[in-house]
N, C-alpha and C positions, 0 to 999 in steps of 0.2 A: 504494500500500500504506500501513494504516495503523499509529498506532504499537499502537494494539489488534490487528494481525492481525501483526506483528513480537512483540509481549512472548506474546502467544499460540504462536507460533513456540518461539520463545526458552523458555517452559513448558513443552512439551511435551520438548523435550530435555535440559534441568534435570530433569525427572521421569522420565526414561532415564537419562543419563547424571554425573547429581549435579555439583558442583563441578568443572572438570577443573583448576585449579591450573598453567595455561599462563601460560608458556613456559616449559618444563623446560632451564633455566641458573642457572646460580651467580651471575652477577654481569651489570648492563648490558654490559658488555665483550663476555662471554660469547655474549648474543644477540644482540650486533651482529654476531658470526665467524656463527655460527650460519644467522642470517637471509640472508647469501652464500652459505654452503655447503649450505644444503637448495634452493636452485635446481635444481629437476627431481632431484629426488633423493630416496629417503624420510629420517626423522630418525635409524633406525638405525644407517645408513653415516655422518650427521652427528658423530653422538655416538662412532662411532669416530674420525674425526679429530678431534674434539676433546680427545678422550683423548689421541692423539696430539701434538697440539700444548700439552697440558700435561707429557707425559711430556718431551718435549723440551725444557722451560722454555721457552715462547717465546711464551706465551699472553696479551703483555703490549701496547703498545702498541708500545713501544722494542725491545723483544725484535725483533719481528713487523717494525716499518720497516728493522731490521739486518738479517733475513735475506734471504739471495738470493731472487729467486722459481724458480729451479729447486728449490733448497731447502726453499721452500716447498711447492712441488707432490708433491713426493716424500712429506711429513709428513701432508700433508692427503689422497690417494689414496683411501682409502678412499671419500671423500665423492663420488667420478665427476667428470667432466671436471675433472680436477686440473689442466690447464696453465690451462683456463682461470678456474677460480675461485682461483688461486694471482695470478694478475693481475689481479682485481677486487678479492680483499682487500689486496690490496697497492695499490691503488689507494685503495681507503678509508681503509688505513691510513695510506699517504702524503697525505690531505688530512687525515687528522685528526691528525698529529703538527706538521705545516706550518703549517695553521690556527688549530693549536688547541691545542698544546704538550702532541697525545696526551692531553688530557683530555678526557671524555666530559660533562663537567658544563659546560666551559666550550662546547663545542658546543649541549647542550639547554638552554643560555640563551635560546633564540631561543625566537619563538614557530613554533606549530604550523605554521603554511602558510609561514614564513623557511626554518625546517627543512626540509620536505619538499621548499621547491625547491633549500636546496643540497643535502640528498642527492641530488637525481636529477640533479645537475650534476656528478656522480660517477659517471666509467664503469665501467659493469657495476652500476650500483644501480640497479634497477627501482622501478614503483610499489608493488608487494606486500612489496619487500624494505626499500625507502623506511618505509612504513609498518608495517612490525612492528617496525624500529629505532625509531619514534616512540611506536607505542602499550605495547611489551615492555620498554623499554629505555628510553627518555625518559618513560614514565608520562603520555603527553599523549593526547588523546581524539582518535582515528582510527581509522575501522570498516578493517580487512585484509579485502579477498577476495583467495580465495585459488581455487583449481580447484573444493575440495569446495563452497564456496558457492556458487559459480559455479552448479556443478553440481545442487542440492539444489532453488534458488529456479527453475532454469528447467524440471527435470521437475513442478515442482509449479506451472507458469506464474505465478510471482510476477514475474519479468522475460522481456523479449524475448531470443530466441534471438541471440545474437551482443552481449549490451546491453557497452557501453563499460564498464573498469573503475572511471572513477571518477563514472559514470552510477549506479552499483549501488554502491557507498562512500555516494555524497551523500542513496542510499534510504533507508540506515540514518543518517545521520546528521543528516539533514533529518526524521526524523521520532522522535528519539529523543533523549531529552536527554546532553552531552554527559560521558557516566559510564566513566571509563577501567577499572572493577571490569567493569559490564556490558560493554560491547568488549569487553574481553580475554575474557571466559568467552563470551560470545557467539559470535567466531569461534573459540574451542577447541571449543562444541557444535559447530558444522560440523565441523570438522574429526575429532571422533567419529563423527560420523551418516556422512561422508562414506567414513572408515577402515574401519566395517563394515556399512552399507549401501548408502550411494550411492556407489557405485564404480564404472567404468567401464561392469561388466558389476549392473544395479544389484542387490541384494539384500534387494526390496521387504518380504518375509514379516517381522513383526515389529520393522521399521521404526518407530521413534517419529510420523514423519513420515506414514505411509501413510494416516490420517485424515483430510489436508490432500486428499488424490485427484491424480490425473493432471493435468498440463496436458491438452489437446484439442487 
């Protein structure tokens, strides 16, 4: 794929979907809780525990390494499998207080590929979750797929069915220069096309996308 048949992509869904102004948080902090808590989960239930965990003062770095993680689970509910994402932010939290004295700046001093291999040296930090902390949050150039991209590029045969994630990461980033404004709006246009037309069950009709044609 080229970068003329990605910015072509990328225009068609800008001319749907205008700006989307992703990642909807207050503070890097913020989408770093965030980027744990939407694991298999939509953003609505996200944004209730996050409420949550503000209403409770605890939205802090130090707050967060103080509280218990039953504690924790209990505040964050909302957001689904709460025992288990109450131990993965607590685990992120507990390396980045340890590490890093709970600042997030003195963490994204590293470079891009230092970054992403300690985050995923962090249990319970995945590759999708690895990178929206990088690209949302550190402001540093890393394409996020996520399900909806996943999903959009393979009924439109842009990648092989089953392709590796960071097989399909290095397609965008290997052919597009490395612009943290395009990344971020670029995976937020998935993530629209994906929210109300490429869904599971897909809903072609009206589709920005449906010009591109079927895979075969």
């Amino acid at each position: 794929m080229t970068e003329t048949k990605l910015i072509h992509l990328y225009e068609l869904l800008f001319e749907r979907f205008g700006h989307r102004n992703w990642w909807p948080a207050e503070s890097p902090f913020e989408v770093c809780v965030g980027a744990i808590l939407t694991q298999n989960t939509s953003w609505k239930n996200v944004e209730k525990a996050i409420n949550n965990l503000k209403e409770a003062e605890c939205l802090d770095a130090y707050r967060l390494y103080e509280t218990p993680v039953e504690e924790l689970a209990t505040i964050i509910k909302t957001a689904g499998y709460f025992n288990v994402k109450s131990k993965r932010l607590k685990n992120f939290i507990n390396h980045l207080v340890e590490h890093h004295e709970g600042s997030l700046d003195k963490m994204f001093e590293a470079s891009v590929e230092d970054l992403r291999t300690e985050l995923l040296s962090i249990n319970g930090v995945g590759r999708e979750t690895a990178d929206s902390m990088i690209l949302y949050a550190a402001n540093k150039p890393i394409f996020v797929i996520d399900v909806y991209t996943r999903r959009a590029l393979e009924r439109h045969g842009m990648i092989v069915e089953k392709a590796d994630y960071d097989e399909i990461r290095k397609l965008f980033e290997s052919n597009l220069s490395p612009d943290v404004d395009l990344f971020n709006d670029f995976h937020a246009q998935f993530v629209a096309v994906g929210s109300n037309f490429c869904r599971r069950k897909p809903k072609c009709s009206g589709c920005p996308l449906d010009v591109l044609g079927k895979a075969g």
